[in-house]
N, C-alpha and C positions, 0 to 999 in steps of 0.2 A: 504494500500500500504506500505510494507518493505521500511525500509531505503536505501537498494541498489536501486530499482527501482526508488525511487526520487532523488537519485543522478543521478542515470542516465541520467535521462531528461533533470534534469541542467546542467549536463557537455554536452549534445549536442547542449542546447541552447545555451548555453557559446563558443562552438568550430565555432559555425554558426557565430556568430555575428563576431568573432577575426577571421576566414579564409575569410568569404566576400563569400561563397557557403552553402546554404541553401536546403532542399529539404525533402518532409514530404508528401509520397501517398500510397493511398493505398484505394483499393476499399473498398466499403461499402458492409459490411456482413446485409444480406435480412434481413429487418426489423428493423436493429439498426441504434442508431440515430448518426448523423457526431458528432465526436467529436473535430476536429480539425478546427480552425476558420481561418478567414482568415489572412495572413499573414501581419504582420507586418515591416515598411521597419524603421531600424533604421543603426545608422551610423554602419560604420567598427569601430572593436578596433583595431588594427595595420595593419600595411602597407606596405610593403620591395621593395624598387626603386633598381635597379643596373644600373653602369653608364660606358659605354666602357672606356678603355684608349684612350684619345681623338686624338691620332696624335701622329708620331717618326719622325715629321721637328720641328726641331730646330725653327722655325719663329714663331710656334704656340702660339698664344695669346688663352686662353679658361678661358671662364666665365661659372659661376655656380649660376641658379637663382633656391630659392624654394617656394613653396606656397601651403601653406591651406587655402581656403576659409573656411571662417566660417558658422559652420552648425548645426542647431538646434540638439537638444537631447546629445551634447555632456556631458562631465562632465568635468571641471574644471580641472583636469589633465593631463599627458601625457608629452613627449617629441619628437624631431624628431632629430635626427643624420644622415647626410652623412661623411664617411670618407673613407679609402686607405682599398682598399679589403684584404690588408694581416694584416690589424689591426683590423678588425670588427671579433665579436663573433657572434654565433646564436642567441642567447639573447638581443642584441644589449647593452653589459654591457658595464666596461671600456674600450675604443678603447687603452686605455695605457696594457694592458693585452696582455700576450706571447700565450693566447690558438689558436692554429691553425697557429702559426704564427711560420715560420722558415725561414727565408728569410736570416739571417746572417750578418743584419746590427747587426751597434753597439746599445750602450744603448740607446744612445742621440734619435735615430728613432723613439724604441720603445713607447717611449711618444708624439708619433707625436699628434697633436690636431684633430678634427674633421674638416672635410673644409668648412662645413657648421651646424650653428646651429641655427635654429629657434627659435624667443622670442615668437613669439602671432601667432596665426591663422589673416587672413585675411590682413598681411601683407609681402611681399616678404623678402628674404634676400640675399645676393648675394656673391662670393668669385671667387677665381680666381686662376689661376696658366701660368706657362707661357715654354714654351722648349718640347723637346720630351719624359724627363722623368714625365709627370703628371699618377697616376694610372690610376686605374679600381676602381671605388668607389662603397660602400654597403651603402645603407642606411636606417634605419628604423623608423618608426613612430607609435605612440600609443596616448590612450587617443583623447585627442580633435585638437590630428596635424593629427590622419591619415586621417579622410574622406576626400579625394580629393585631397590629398598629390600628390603634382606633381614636379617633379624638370627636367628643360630645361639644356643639355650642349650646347653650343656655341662656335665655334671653328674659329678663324680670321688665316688662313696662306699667307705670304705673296707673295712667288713663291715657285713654283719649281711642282712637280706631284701633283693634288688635289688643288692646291690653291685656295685661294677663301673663302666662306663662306661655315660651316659643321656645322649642328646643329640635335640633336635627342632629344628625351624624355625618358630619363632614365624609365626603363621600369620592371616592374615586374616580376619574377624568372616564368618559366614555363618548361612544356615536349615537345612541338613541335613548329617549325616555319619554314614557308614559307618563300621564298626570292625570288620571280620572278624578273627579272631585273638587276641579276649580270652577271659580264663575268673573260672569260679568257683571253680574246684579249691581243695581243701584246702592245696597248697601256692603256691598263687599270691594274692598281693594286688592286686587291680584296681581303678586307681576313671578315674573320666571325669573331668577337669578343666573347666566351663563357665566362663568368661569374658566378662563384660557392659560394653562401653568405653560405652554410652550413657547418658544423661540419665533412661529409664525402665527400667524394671525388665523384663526378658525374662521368659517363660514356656516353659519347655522338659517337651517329653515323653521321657524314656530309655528307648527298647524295646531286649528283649535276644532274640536268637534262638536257640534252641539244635539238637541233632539232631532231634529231633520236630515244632519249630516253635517260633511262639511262647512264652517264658515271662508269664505273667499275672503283673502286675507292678503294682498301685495305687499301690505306694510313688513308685513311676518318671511318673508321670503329673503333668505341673502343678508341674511342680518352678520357683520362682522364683528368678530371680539378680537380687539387689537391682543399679540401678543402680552403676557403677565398681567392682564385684566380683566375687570368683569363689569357685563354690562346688562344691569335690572329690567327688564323691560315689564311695561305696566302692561297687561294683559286688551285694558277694556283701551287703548289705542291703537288697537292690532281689529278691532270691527266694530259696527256702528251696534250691533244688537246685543240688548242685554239678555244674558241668558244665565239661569239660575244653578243650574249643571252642566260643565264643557269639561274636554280629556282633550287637555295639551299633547301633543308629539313634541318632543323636539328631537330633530331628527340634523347629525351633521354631515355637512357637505364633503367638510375637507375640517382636517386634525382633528382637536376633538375636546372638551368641555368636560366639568363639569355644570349640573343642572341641578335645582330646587325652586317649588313655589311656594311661594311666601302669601299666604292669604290670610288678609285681615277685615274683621269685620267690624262694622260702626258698634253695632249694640251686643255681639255674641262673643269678644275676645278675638284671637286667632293663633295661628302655628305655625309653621314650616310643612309642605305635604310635600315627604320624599317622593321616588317615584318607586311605582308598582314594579313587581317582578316583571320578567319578561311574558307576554301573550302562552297562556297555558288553558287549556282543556276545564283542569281544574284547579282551586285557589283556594287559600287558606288566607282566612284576616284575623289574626289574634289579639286576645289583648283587650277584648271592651270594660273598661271599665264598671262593675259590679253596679255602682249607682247614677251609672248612664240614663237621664231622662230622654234622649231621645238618639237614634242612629240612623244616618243615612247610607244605602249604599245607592254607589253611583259605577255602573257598569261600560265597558266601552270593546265594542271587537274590531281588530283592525281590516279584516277583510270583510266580501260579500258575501260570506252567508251569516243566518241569523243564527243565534247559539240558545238554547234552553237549558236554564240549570236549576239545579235542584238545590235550593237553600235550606242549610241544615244549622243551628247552633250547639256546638260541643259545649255543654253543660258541666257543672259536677257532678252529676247523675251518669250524664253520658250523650248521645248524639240526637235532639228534639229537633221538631218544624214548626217554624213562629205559624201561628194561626191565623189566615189569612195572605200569608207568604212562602206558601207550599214552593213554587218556582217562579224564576223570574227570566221574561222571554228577549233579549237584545239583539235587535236588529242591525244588522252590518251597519259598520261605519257608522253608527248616530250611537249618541250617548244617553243613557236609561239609569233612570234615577227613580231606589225605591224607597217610602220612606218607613221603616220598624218599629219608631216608636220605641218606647224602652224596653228591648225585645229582651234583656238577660235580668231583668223583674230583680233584680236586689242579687244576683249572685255572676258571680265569673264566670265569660263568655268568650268566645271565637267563633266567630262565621264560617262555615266549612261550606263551598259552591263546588259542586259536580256535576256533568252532561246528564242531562235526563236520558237521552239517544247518543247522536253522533256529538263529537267532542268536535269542539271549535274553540281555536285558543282569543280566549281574551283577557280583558286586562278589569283591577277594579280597586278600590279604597271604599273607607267609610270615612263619612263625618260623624264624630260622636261631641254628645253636647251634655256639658251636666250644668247641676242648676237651676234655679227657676226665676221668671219674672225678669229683675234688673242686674239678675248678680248669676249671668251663665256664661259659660265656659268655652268654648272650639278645638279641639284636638282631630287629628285626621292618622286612621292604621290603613297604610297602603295592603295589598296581597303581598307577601313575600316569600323569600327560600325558606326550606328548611335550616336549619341549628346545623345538620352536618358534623363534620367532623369534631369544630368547638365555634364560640357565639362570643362575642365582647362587647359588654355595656360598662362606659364609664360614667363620672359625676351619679354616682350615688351618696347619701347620706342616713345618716343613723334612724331620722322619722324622714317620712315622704315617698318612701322606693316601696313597688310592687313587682312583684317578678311572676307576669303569666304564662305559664308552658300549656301547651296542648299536643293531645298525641291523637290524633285523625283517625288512623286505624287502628296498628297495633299498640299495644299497654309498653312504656318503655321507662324505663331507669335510667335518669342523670346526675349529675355531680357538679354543683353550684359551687365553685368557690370565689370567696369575697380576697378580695388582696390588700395589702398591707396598706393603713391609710396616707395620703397624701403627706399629713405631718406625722405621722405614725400610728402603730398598732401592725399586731399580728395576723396574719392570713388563718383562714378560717373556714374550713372543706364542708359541703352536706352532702349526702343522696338522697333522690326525691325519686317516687314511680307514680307516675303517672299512669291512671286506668286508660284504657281501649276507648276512643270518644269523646274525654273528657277534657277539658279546663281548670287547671288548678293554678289558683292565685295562691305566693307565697309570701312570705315578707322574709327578705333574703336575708342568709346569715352575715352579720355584720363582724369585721376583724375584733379581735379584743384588744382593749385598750384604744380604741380609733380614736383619732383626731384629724380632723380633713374631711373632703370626700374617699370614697373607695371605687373600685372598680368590678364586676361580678363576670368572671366566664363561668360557661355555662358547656357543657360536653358529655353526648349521649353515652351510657356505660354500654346498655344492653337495647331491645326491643325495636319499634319501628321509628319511623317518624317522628321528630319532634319539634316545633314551632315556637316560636316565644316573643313574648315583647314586654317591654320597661316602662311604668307610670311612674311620672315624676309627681307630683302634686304638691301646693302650698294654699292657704289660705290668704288672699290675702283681700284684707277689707268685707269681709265678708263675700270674697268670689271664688266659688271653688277651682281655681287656676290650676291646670296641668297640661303635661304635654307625653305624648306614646310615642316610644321608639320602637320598631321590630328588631327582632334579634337574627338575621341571618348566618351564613358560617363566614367566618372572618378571613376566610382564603390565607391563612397561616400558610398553611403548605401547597405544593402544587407533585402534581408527579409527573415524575420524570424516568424516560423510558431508561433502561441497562441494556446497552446492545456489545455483540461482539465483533470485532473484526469479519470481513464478506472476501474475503482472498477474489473469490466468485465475479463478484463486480465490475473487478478489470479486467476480466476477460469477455466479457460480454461488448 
């Protein structure tokens, strides 16, 4: 075997392990033997978070939590940086560095520090900012901070449109996203946050879909995000019609973005609405809150046929059909919105959607509202993956955190552990199982001795499927404020194929 050809192999194993996408097939020609073994899962070597500009109210209090669980097969080094989108490089070199950056502050800026920077895996670290002008943060991690690299924004406003509790999970640069569950209503403000961590400039297109279908939308088309920034775009500028229920695309042309909408409402609070899993047959929404006065779902399919599912709620009992909302029928390409009412009556819920018939992949969130009268709440649980391999929820605290796992099918066994706190205290292991069906809210085990926030993974031992998602909640003024995170698997690892030398090859 040439020298070329053994480079080669190593630079694809090398690109597999550092992108977290792996992939190595190929049928077997009659008579010869496999040569490629089975694949190996070891960690990620880096990681890229991007994090919306969190709020333009002035009252805005926002906390910044990060965390890498610690994870076998790393090596001893590495670092992780969050900092201001117009300061970060592709590289993730000095954030004091002018590349990509034109913004027209003065010197003193340009050496802004990082907002967050990680000493050790397996312990949190937290920072803050506070007013309307906080950025759009990039962040990157390598070595033994990226597998499972997770960072929480948290957003406290004290009145005015959106008040309330905003929280997301800074989320990884991608080409497509789903957003079932935004609007144009007169009393909602919606915009789609795009973030561009690279060196050129992204070209995004924002389609909106409403009950009828498409809204025709030029404004939304070719939209640019100059390199190392991000740019808000307010939803109800993008068409003239207001509509109560629409499922954003955003869909990129060229590089690639992160994406979140930010919907705030005049009188109901509001949140950050990640974006849904990718289009699937069938969907899991976990997570509602036990004292949920009201839940929306709002359904979206991206092709032409119509999908019929069958709405089911995983209870603690086990798997019920809300009465009156036996199935729910979505017509291609238009968005359907059902409304539940407070379908999980005082106890922990998750929404389980399966094809009645043929399976047609679609996409979906809930709006859930607590509260009554002047003092209600807006929180949005997109569809999501499964838990996987292991799950990473950070910025928790001693009162406030809910932990809801749900297991679809099979009955399965996990193992929650709380991590050492931010200012200190001990890590702190449980197992949980989870019945066949069911919903089970936990209040997670908190480290001993904590001070700080904490951080919770969460990783199946035994059984099927498992789902989960995180309630933050605060009281404040008498509003019951919270915000739901799902828990998908934190791509820690990826795998990677073991192959042997093909002598074979060059002779062909």
């Amino acid at each position: 075997m040439n020298r070329t050809t053994l480079s080669l192999i190593a630079g694809v194993t090398a690109l597999a392990a550092v992108t977290g996408f792996a992939a190595l097939s190929a049928p077997d020609a009659p008579g010869a033997d496999a040569t490629a073994k089975a694949a190996a899962q070891l960690p990620v070597e880096r990681t890229s978070l991007l994090c919306p500009a969190p709020s333009t109210s002035d009252l805005a209090e926002t906390s910044y939590t990060s965390f890498t669980p610690v994870t076998k097969g790393t090596e001893s080094g590495g670092k992780a940086e969050l900092q201001a989108a117009a300061e970060a490089s592709a590289d993730g070199s000095d954030p004091g560095g002018d590349k990509g950056k034109d913004d027209g502050k003065s010197g003193e800026d340009k050496t802004r520090k990082p907002v967050l920077t990680p000493k050790e895996p397996g312990k949190p670290v937290t920072g803050d900012s506070s007013g309307s002008d906080a950025p759009a943060l990039v962040g990157t991690a390598d070595g033994r901070f990226a597998p499972g690299w997770t960072v929480q924004e948290t957003t406290e406003v004290a009145a005015g449109t959106g008040r309330g509790l905003q929280g997301v999970n800074c989320a990884a640069p991608d080409t497509s996203f789903w957003f079932p569950g935004a609007s144009t209503a007169a009393d909602r403000t919606d915009y789609v946050h795009l973030t561009n961590p690279d060196d050129a400039a992204a070209v995004v297109d924002v389609e909106l879909y409403g009950k009828d279908g498409s809204l025709q939308s030029p404004v939304g088309e070719g939209i640019t995000v100059q390199p190392h920034s991000s740019e808000p775009v307010l939803l109800s500028t993008l068409t003239d019609e207001e509509q109560t229920n629409l499922t954003v695309h955003v869909n990129v042309r060229s590089g690639r973005v992160g994406a979140s909408v930010q919907a705030l409402d005049d009188k109901l609070g509001g949140d950050w609405l990640a974006a849904s899993t990718d289009p699937s047959g069938s969907l899991v929404l976990p997570g509602i809150p036990k004292d949920a006065t009201s839940v929306r779902l709002v359904a979206f399919t991206p092709g032409d046929a119509d999908a019929d599912l069958k709405v089911r709620l995983a209870s603690p009992s086990g798997l019920i059909t809300p009465a009156g909302h036996e199935t729910v029928h979505v017509k291609g390409g238009m968005t359907t919105a059902v409304d539940l009412g407070d379908v999980t009556r005082g106890e922990a819920g998750s929404l389980v959607l399966t094809p009645t018939d043929q399976s047609v992949p679609v996409v979906a969130a809930l709006r859930v509202v607590r509260g009554k009268g002047d003092k209600q709440e807006t929180a949005f649980i997109p569809a999501t993956r499964p838990v996987g391999t292991r799950a990473t929820s950070a910025d928790n605290s001693a009162k406030g955190s809910t932990l809801s796992l749900t297991a679809p099918g099979r009955a399965a066994t996990v193992k929650v552990t709380a991590s050492a706190g931010s200012e200190g205290g001990t890590p702190v292991s449980k197992t949980y199982t989870i019945k066949a069906g069911t919903t089970q809210d936990i209040e997670p085990p908190a480290p001993g001795g904590l001070k700080g926030t904490y951080a919770l993974t969460v990783e199946p031992v035994s059984g099927g499927p498992v789902y989960g998602a995180r309630t933050l909640a605060a009281n404040e003024s008498g509003v019951p404020a919270f915000t739901v995170q799902t828990l998908p698997d934190d791509r820690g690892t990826v795998a990677v194929p073991e192959a042997d030398e093909d002598l074979s090859v060059l002779q062909k």
